[in-house]
TORSE-153965 format. One record per residue (C-alpha): chain; x, y, z negated; residue in one letter. Coordinates in Angstrom, 1 decimal. Each point is the difference from the previous one (the first is absolute). Layout:
A, X, Y, Z, A
...
END
This chain:
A, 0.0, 0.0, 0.0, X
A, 1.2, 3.5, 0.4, X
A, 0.8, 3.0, -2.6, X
A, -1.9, -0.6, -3.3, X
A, -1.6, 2.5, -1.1, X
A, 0.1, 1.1, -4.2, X
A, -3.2, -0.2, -2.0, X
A, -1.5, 1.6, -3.1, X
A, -2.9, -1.4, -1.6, X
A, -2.7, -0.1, 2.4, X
A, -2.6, 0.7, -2.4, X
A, 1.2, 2.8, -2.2, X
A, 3.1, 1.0, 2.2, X
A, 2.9, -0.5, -3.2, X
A, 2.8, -1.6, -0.8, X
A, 0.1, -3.3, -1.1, X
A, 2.4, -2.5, -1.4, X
A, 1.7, -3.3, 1.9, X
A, -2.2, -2.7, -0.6, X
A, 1.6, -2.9, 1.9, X
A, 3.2, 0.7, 2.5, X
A, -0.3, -1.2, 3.5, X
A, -0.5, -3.5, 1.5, X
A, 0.2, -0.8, 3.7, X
A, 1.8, -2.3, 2.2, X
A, -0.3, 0.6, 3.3, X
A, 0.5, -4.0, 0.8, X
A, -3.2, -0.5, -1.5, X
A, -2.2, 2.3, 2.5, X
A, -2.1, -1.5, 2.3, X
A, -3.6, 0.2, 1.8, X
A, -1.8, -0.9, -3.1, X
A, 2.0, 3.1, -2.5, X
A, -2.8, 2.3, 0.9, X
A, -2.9, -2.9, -0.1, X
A, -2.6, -0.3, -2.4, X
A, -0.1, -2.9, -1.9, X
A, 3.7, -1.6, 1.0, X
A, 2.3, -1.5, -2.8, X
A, 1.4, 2.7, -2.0, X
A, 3.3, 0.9, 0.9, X
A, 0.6, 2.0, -3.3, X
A, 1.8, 3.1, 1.7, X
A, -0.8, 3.1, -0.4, X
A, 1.4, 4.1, -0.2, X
A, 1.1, 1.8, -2.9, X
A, -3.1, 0.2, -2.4, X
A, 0.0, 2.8, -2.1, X
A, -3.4, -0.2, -2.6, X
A, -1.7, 3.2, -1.2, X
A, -0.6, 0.7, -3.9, X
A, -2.8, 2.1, 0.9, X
A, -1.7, -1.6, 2.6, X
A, 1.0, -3.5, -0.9, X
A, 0.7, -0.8, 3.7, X
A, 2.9, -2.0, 1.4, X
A, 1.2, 1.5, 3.2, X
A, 2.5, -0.3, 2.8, X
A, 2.9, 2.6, -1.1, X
A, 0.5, 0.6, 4.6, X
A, -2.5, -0.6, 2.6, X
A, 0.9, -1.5, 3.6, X
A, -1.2, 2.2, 3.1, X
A, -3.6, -0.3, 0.6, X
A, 0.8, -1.4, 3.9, X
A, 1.8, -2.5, -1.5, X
A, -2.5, -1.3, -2.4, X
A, -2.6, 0.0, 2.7, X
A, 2.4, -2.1, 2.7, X
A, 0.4, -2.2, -3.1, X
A, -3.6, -0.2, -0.6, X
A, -1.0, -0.4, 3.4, X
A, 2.7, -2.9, 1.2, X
A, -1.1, -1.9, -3.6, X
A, -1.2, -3.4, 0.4, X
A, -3.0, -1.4, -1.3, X
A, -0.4, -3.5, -1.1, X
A, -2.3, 0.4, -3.5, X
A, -3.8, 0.1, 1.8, X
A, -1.2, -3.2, -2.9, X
A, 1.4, 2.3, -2.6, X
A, -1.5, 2.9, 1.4, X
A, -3.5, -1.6, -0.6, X
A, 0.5, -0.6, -3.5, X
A, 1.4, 3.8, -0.5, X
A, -3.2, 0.9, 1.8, X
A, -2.7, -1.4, -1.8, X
A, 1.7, 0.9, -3.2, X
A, 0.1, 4.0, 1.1, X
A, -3.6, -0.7, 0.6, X
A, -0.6, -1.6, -3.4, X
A, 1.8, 3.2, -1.6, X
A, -2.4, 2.1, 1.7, X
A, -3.4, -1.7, -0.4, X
A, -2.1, 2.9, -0.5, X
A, 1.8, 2.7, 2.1, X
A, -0.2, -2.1, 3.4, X
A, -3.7, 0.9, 0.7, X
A, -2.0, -1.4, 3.3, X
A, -0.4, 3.3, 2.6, X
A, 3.5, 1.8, -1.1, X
A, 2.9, 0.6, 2.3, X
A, 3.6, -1.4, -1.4, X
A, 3.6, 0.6, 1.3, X
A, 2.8, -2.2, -1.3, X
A, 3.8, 1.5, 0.3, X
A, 1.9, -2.7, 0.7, X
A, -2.4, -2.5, 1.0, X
A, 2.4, -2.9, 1.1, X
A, -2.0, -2.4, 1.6, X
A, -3.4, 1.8, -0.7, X
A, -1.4, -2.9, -2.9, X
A, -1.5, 3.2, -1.7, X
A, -1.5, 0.9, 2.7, X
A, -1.7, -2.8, 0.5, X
A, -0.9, -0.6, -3.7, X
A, -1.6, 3.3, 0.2, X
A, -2.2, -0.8, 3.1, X
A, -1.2, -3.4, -1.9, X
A, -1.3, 2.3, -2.9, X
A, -2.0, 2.5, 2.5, X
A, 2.8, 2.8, 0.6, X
A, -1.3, 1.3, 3.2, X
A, 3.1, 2.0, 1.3, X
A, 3.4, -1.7, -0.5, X
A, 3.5, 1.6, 0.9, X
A, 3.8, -1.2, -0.3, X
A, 3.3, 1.6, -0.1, X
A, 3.2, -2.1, 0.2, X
A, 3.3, 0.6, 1.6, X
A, 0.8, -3.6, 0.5, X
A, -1.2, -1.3, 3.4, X
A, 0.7, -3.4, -1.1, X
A, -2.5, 0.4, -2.7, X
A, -2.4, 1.5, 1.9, X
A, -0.3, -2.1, 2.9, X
A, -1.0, -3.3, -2.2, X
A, -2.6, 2.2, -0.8, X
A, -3.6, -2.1, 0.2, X
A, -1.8, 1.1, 3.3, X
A, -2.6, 1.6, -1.8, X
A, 2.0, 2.7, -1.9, X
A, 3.3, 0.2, 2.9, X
A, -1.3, 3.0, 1.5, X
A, -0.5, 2.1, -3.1, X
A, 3.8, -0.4, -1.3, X
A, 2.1, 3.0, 1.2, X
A, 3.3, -1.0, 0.6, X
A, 2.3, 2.6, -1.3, X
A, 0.8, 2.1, -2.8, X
A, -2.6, 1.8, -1.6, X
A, 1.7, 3.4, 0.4, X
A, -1.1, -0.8, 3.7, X
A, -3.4, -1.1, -0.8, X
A, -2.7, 2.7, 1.4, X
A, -3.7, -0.9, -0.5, X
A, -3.2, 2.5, -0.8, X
A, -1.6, -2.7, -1.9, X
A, -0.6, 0.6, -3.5, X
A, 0.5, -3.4, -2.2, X
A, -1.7, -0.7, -3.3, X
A, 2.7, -2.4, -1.9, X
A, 4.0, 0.4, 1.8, X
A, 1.8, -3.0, -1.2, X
A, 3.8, 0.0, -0.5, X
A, 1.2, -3.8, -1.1, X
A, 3.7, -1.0, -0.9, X
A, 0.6, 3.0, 2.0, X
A, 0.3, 3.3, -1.8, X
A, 3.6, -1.7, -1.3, X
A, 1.1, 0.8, 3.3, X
A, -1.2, 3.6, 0.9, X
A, 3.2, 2.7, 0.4, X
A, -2.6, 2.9, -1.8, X
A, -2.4, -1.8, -1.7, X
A, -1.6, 3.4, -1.0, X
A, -0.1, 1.1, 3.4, X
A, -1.9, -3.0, 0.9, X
A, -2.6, 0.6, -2.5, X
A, -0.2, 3.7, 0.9, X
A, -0.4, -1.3, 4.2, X
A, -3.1, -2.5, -1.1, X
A, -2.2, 2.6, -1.5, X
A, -0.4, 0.7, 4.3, X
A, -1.2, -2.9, 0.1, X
A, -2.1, -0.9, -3.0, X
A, -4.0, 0.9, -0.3, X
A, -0.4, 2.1, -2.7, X
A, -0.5, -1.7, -3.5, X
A, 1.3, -3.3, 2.2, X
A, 3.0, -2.2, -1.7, X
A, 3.7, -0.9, 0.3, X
A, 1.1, -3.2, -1.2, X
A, 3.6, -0.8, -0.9, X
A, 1.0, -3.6, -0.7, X
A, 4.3, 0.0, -1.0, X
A, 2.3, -1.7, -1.8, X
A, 0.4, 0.9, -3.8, X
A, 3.4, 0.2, -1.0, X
A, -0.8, 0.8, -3.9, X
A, -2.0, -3.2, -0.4, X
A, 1.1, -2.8, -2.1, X
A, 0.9, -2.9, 3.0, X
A, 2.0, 2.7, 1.8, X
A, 2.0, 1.6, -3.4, X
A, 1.0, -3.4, -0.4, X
A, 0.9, -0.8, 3.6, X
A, 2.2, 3.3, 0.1, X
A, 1.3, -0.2, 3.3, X
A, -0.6, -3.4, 0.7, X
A, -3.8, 0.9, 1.0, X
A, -1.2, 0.0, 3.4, X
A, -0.7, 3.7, -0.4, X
A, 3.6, 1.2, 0.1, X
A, -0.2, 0.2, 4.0, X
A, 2.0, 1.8, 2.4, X
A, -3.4, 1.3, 1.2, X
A, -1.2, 1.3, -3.0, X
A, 1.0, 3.5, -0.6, X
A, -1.9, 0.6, -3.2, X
A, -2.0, -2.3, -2.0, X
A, -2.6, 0.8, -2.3, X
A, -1.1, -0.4, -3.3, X
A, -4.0, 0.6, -1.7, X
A, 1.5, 3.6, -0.7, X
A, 1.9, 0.7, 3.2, X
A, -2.7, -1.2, 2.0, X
A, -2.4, 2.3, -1.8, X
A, 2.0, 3.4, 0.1, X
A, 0.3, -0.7, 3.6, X
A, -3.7, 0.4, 0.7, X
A, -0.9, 2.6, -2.9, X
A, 3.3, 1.9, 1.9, X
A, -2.1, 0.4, 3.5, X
A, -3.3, 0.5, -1.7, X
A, -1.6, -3.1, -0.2, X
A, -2.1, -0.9, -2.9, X
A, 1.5, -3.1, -1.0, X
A, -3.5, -3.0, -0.9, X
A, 2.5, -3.1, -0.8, X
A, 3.5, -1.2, -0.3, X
A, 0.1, -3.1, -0.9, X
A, 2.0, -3.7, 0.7, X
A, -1.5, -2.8, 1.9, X
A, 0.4, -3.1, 0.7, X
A, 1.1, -2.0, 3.1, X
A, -1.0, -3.7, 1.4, X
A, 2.4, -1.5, 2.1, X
A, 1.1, -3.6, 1.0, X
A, 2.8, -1.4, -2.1, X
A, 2.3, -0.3, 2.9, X
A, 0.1, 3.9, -0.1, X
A, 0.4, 0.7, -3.8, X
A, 3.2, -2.3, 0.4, X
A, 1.1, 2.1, 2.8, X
A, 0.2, 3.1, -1.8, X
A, 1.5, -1.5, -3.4, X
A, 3.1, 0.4, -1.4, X
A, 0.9, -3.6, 0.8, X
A, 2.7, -2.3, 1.8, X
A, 0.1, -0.3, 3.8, X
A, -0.6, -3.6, -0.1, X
A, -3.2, -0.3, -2.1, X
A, -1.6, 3.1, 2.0, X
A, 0.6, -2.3, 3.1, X
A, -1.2, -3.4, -1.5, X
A, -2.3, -2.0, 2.0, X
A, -2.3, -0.3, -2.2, X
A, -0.9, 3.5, -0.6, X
A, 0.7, 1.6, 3.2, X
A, -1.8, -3.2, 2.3, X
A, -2.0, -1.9, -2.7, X
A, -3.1, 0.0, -1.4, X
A, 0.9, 1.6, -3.3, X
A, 1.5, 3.3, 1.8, X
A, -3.3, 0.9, 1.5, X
A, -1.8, 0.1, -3.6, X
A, -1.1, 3.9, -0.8, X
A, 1.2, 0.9, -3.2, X
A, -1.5, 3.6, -1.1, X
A, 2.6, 2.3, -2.3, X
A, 0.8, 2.8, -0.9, X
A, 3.1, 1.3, 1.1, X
A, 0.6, 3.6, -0.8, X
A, -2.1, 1.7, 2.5, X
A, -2.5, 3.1, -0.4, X
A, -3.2, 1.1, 1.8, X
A, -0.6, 3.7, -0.4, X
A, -2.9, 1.6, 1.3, X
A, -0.2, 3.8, 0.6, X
A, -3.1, 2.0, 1.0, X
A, 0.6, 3.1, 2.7, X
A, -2.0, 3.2, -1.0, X
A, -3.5, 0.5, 1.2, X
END
């Protein structure tokens, strides 16, 4: 990537103490480093963690052309675990997803929102993601509402009743500029849902650095305070913040722990039957729903 570029924290603009230093090696970079869902490669920038904001961010940010080349020439091979992210979102959410409302999810992937949202009666349904991969295993029913792009280059009139932003908001240069470009898009009194990683919760304090969530991707994560500022920052009138949990199959839970190479690639739970088995946890991750003003 090219010339970094130095950061304050991107909530309250201060100065902030090393958390962890710097861990990349290049040998380790492939097609799947700026995936969702691939096996953690536990790399990641200089973290620097706000005392006032309790957010852990990315001390430099890489150029914005090179995130989105790295974005757009991802590769995509988690559409089963997709699913299972999917319905959980829309388990989070019960209440909010209403039949008749419009929805846009930032970051769509391969559109599994989208679709949960049409079974429960959404009747206008709209995607951003930057990864063509993604996007193009998209089912035929939601393909043509997906975007492909960044959503700085997203232009629509439409004005949507619940934006969505899963797993995603980790990865944002300006996370407050973000916020600040949906209120364009929101209805009035409509919602913004966040779901992101929690860095202060009690798996992830013990993990330390060995969590999935230390990612060369993510250039801040969150905590229940962080993730609130943020919204109360732009104007939002923050409704919930709080964790949930995720279902997946076993096979995928042993992909993201902290464990040898050879039992994360045993038969038995990669091919057999015991590896397709949905276990439901939870793993450190928050929900956090804010309301735009009417």
């Amino acid at each position: 990537m090219s010339e970094m570029t130095e950061r304050l924290c991107p909530i309250c603009e201060t100065h902030a103490p090393v958390a962890y230093e710097e861990k990349i090696d290049s040998s380790l970079m492939s097609e799947y480093t700026f995936a969702s869902r691939k096996r953690p490669e536990l790399m990641h920038y200089e973290y620097r963690e706000c005392q006032a904001c309790q957010l852990l961010f990315a001390s430099q940010l890489p150029d914005t052309r090179d995130l989105l080349h790295a974005y757009h020439d991802a590769a995509f091979d988690s559409a089963s675990e997709s699913e299972y992210a999917a319905r959980a979102y829309a388990r989070a959410l019960d209440g909010i997803i209403r039949p008749g409302t419009a929805v846009l999810d930032v970051g769509c992937g391969d559109g599994a929102f989208l679709w949960q949202c049409l079974n429960r009666g959404v009747s206008i349904v709209r995607g951003i993601e930057p990864s063509p991969a993604a996007a193009e295993l998209a089912s035929p029913r939601v393909r043509e509402s997906i975007f492909i792009g960044g959503y700085e280059s997203f232009a629509d009139d439409s004005k949507y009743d619940l934006i969505t932003l899963f797993q995603t908001v980790e990865h944002i240069r300006d996370p407050l500029d973000f916020f600040r470009d949906m209120f364009d898009l929101a209805r009035p009194g409509g919602y913004i849902a966040v779901a992101c990683h929690d860095y202060r919760s009690p798996v992830n304090r013990m993990l330390r650095d060995k969590s999935p969530i230390f990612d060369i991707e993510h250039l801040q994560v969150y905590s229940q305070t962080s993730i609130r500022k943020t919204m109360e920052a732009v104007g939002l009138r923050t409704i919930s913040v709080k964790p949930y949990a995720n279902s997946y199959p076993v096979s995928y839970w042993m992909r993201l722990a902290p464990l040898p190479a050879k039992v994360k690639e045993a038969d038995l739970v990669r091919r057999g039957r015991l590896g397709r088995v949905p276990v439901t946890l939870r793993v450190g991750n928050l929900m956090a729903v804010g309301q735009f003003p009417s």
